[in-house]
Each structure stands twice: as C-alpha cells, then as structure tokens.
C-alpha positions, -999 to +999 in steps of 0.1 A: -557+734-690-520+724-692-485+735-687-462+739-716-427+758-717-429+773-683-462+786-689-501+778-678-527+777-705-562+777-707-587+775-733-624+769-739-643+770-769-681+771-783-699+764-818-685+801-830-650+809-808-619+797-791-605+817-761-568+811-749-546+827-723-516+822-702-496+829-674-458+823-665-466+838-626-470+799-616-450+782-593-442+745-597-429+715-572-462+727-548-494+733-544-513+763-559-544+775-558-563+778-597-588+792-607-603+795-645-632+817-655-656+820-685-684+836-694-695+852-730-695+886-714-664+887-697-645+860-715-618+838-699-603+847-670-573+827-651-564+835-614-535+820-588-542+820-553-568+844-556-549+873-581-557+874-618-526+869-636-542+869-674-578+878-688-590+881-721-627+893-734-608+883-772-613+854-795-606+837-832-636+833-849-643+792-859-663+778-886-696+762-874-686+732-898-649+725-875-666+725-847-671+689-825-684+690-791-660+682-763-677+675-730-645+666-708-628+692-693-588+679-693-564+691-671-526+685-675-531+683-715-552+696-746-588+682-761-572+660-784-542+645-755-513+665-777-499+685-749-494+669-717-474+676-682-476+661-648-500+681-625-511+668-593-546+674-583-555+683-543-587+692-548-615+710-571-648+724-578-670+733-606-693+765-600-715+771-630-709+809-631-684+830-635-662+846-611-674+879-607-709+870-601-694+844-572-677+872-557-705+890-558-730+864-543-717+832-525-685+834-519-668+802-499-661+802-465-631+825-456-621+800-429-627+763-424-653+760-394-642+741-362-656+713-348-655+700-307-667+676-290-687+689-259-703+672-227-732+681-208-753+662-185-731+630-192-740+635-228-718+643-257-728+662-288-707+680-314-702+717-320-694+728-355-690+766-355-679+793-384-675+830-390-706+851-405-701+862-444-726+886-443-761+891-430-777+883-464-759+846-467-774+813-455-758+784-451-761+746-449-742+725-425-736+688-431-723+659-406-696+633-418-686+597-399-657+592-427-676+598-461-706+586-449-731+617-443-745+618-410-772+647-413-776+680-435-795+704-420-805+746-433-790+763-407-805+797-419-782+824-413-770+806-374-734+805-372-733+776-349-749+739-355-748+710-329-754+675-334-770+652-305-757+620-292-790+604-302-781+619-336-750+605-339-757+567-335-739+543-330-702+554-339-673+531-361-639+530-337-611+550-355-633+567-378-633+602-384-658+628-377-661+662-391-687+688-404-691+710-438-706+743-440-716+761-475-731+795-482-757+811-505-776+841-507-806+839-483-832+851-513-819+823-543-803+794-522-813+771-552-791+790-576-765+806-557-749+777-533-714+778-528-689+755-524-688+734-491-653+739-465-647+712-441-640+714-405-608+698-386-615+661-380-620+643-348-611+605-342-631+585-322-603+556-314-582+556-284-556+586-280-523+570-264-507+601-247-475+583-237-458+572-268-426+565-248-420+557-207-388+553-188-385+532-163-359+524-132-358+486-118-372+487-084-381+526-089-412+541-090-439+536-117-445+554-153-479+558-163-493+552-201-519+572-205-551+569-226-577+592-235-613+583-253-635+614-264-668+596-267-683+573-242-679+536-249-719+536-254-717+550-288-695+522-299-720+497-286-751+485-309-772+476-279-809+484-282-810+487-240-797+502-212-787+476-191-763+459-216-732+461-198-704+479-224-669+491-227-636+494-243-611+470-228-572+476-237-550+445-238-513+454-230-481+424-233-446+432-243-435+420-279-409+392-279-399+399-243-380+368-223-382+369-187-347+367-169-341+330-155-330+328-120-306+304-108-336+290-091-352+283-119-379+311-114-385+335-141-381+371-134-400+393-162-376+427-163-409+449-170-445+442-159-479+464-162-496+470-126-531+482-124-537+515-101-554+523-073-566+493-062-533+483-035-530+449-057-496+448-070-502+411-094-485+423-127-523+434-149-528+423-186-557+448-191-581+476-186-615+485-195-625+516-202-666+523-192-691+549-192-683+562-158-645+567-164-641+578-201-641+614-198-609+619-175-577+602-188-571+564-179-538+556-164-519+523-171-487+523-149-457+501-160-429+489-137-392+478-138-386+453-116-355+444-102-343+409-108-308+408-097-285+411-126-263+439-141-273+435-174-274+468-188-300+489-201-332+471-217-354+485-245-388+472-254-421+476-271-457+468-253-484+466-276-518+478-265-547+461-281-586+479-281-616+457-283-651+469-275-667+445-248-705+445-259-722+423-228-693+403-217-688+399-256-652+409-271-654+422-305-622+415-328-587+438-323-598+472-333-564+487-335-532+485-320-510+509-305-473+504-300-454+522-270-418+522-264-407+511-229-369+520-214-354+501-187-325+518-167-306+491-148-301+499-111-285+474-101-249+480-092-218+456-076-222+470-044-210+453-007-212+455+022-190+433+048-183+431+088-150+404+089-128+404+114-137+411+150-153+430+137-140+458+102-169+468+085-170+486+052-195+503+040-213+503+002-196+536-004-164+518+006-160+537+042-140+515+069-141+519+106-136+493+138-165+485+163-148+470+194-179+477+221-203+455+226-239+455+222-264+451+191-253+471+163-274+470+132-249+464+100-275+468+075-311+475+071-337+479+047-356+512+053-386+492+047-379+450+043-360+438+075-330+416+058-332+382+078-369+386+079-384+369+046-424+374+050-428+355+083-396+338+081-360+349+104-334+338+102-309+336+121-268+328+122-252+328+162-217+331+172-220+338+204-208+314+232-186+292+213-159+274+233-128+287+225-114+253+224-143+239+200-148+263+180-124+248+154-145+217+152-179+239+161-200+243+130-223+272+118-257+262+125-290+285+111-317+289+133-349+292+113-380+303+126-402+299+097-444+301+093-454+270+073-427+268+042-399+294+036-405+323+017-409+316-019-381+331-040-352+324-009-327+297-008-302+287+019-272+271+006-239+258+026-205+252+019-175+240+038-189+214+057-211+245+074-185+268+075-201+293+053-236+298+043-252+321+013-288+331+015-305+343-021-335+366-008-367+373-032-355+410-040-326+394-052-298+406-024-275+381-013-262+375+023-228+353+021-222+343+059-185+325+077-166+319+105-131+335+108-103+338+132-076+318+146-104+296+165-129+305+142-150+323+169-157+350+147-186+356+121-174+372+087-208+390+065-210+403+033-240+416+016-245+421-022-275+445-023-303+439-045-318+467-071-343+480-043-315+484-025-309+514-034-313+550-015-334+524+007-309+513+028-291+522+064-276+507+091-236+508+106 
C-alpha cells in the first residue's frame, strides 16, 4: 500500500496474478480509517472509514517463472521500496478473511466498552460493560494493568464482566487499568474471533483536583484536594492484615524564602495547615488510609499575614506520594505541582487619637471626644490590642502634675505571665517620651506625650493584615 500522485494504491499478488486499485477519495494531514480486502473470489477491495471507494474482481495474468514470494506486507511504499510516502500508523489489524465474510460473522465492537471502578462492602472491583452485537455472538473479555494482562475470561454471550479485588493483586501506582472485549460467532469461536476494542482507562495514582488555589493573608483557607480511587491496600505487598499501610503526600513550597522580620524571626508568606483537628502548627504532610480513601482528602493552605506591603506573591507547592508499607516509606512515586496565589492584604492604614483628644479613623473620618470616661479607640473583634496572650500592657496619663509633667516621663506598666509574648517588642525613644510596640500579628502601636505640659497621650495604630474587616472601636 502507498500513496503516490494524490492517490492510494493497493496491490497483492499470487504465483499466477497481480491485483491493483486506487482511490483519490483520501484525505491527508489526519487520521483515516483503511481498510484493504482480498480474496480469489471477490478480488481486492479498498475501503475509507468504512465506504468502498474502489474494488476490482480483475487481474494481469503473471508467469509462474517471475514470480518470488514476498511475505512482508509494506505500507507507505511498494515490494521492492521504489515508491515511498510518509504515512503514519495509529493502529492495525490483520483478519485472515475477507471483508464480506467479517461483516457477515464477527464484526468488531460498534463501541468501545466502559470500564468503572465500583465499591461494595469496603471492596472495590471493576466493571467493564459493552453493547450486545447480536444474540448469536460470544465474546471474550480481557483485563490490562498497563500491557501487562491481568485475566482473560469467555464471557459467553454476558454483556457485563467484573473483576474482584482479590483478582486484581496488588496494583503499580500511576499505572493504568483498562479492559478489552472481542466477539465471535457462538458456534466457531476458533475461526471467527474478531478483533479486540479497548475500554477508557483508569489511573490508579493520586487525582489532584485543585491544580490552582488563591489565597488572602490572614483570610480564610483554600483547600487542595485529592482523590485516590483504589484503597491504599492494593498498593501494599503485605501478606497480612494487620500490616499498617497507606499513601502519605508530602507537601513544601519550591524555592520559597520566608519574610525576615526586623526581629529577626522569619515569617513564611504561605504555610499548609492540617484540618479538622483545631491544631493550627503549619503540616508538612498527609496520609491517606483505608478508612479515608473513598471520599476526597482535603489539604488546606494559608496566607499568612507578616506585615509588609509587598505586593502579590506567586508560588508553586509540590506534593510528593509515597506508599507507607508498615511505618516503611517507599521512594517518590510521583509528584504533583500546584500553583499557589497570594493576594496581599495588607494596606497603609492608621488610626490615631492626638491632641486632647482628635481621633481619625482608618477610613480617614475625624471627630472630637471632650467627655470623659473609657472610650475604646480600637479593638480587635477577636484579639484585645494591649493584650498579647497573657501579657497587658499598659501606658497611663492620668494624674500627672501639671507642673511635672514636662520633666514626667512615659512609664509602661506590664503585667506579663512568665516572659512576654513571643513575636512583641517594646521599644522607646526620646528619653521615654514615645514608645512603639511591634505585636505578633504584625500591627504596630506608636505611643507619646503631647501638649504644652505634655499631659496628653498622642496614639497611632498601623493595623496588621488580620486587621482587616476585624476591627471596631471609636
């Protein structure tokens, strides 16, 4: 077979003839579906995607004496490599008979069969089902893990097969699974089996349903999600039940550097959290076990506010899947890469009482407060602002002499439990004039006297990240 001047030829030949035909009704830059035809009675036939397009029962005598046996069948050029094109191959198969007796007796599969994975009773199996030729067919159905062949059974004239969880062994991670089906006629299977169609494949590695999360410092958390469709069992060669097994997934951010605080603490700008289990540590893994597998796993990343306006971050984690076989990790199986977004919440925002007192809001509102009493200026819907875990502090005004208060400095009461707060720093300027405190969620409190006497107490607050539609007060 080859094509030559906008035309496809074939030919075939015995000891006493030579048949040739052609057809220009071919299409070229794709894929088409071919099929060539030969017996002594019907001569050679050539078909396209199922519709003859040339036939011919005709053929030139040969002498006996010219005649040398050619046992390969060339496609893309002649016998003796003279004519030649470039024809790419999907797929073929040989029937030995001709077409009209395969339309008549076994014809393929008029759809591929489908294949799912089903549970029952905490056990999975596979389902490979197909549509019915007719009631005089039979058919076989095979079992693949890749190319290796699982099991081939005679499935009669059924139209449905199913293959155990015992049957299927013990499984290789990312491999593929997927089942055949061929048909023949019920009386003559020997003679008259046809060609086998595959089903749709199934992958037994990790399915990562979140190929990209956003995230908001300080905000709420994005899950990852992951799916397994078989139990980590089958991926497991234990000959025992009480072999402890699973699929652990390793998750870390590629060439991420934390933020550096002025402190000198490091601030990571995106951690994983594990769920569910009120323990908010960052989490550097999950494992996967038989008693979880079958509803999606959850791995919930966070932003987290450090402080700094530094515009919007992107990332990549990488999620690494090992099977755990008794406490034993087997090497990386695969890895899975999923893209992380970081929107930065943290804004210049202030908000300051000065003056005796003028207060301005973080929307930039102004009003005057001349009463007295305990007003609250600002509060943290859910973290009190001078209170740093057991820690207060506390800066007092009140009952300075108007003649000393020049010379009076700004003391800090601290009330503290053990050491202060990890994370918070106190700093003064000015001979003790003015104070800044640096609080873990990063929000800084800038405190000083003011006024003619310096009597009064001048605030401003930088809010922190979390902050944000968390906050009320005057």
């Amino acid at each position: 077979m080859w094509f030559e001047n906008n035309k496809l030829y074939t030919r075939t030949s015995n000891k006493k003839a030579e048949w040739t035909i052609s057809t220009s009704s071919v299409k070229v830059e794709e894929f088409v579906r071919v099929e060539m035809s030969w017996s002594l009675q019907n001569g050679l036939q050539l078909s396209i995607d199922k519709n003859v397009k040339a036939s011919s029962k005709r053929s030139i005598s040969r002498p006996t004496s010219t005649y040398s046996a050619v046992k390969d069948f060339v496609i893309g050029g002649s016998s003796k490599r003279d004519k030649n094109c470039g024809m790419a191959i999907d797929s073929f198969t040989i029937v030995f008979a001709s077409s009209d007796i395969i339309n008549r007796s076994y014809l393929p599969l008029r759809k591929p069969p489908t294949l799912a994975c089903r549970l029952d009773n905490d056990r999975v199996s596979l389902h490979c089902a197909f549509e019915a030729l007719s009631s005089s067919h039979s058919y076989f159905v095979s079992w693949y893990e890749d190319q290796r062949l699982l099991k081939r059974v005679n499935n009669q004239n059924n139209t449905q097969a199913t293959l155990t969880e015992q049957e299927l062994g013990v499984l290789k991670f990312g491999a593929q699974l997927y089942c055949g089906v061929s048909a023949c006629l019920s009386d003559n299977c020997e003679d008259t089996t046809g060609p086998e169609k595959r089903s749709n494949g199934i992958n037994t590695a990790i399915k990562i349903l979140s190929s990209k999360v956003t995230v908001f410092e300080g905000g709420d958390t994005e899950c990852v999600s992951l799916e397994i469709p078989f139990p980590p069992r089958l991926f497991c060669n234990t000959t025992d039940n009480t072999t402890t097994c699973g699929i652990h997934v390793s998750y870390g951010f590629r060439s991420h550097r934390p933020t550096k605080c002025a402190t000198g603490r490091y601030v990571p700008q995106v951690v994983f959290k594990p769920r569910g289990d009120g323990d908010n540590s960052p989490s550097c893994g999950l494992t996967i076990t038989d008693s979880m597998w079958n509803r999606p796993s959850c791995v919930d990343v966070y932003g987290v506010p450090e402080g700094l306006k530094d515009k919007n971050k992107n990332m990549d984690a990488q999620l690494d899947v090992t099977v755990v076989t008794g406490g034993v990790a087997s090497p990386v199986l695969v890895s899975y890469t999923v893209k992380v977004e970081v929107i930065d919440k943290d804004k210049v925002s202030v908000c300051r009482s000065v003056g005796d007192p003028h207060i301005t809001t973080f929307d930039k509102r102004t009003y005057d407060v001349f009463q007295e009493g305990e007003f609250i200026l600002y509060r943290h819907k859910t973290l009190p602002i001078m209170r740093i875990g057991d820690d207060v502090i506390v800066f007092d005004r009140c009952g300075a002499s108007r003649k000393k208060a020049k010379k009076q400095p700004l003391v800090p009461k601290l009330f503290l439990n053990g050491q202060l707060a990890p994370g918070t720093t106190v700093s003064s300027f000015n001979n003790g004039r003015k104070y800044k405190i640096v609080f873990p969620s990063g929000g800084e409190l800038t405190v000083a006297v003011n006024g003619n006497r310096k009597e009064f107490l001048n605030i401003w607050y930088r809010a922190a990240a979390d902050d944000y539609l968390n906050s009320e007060g005057e």
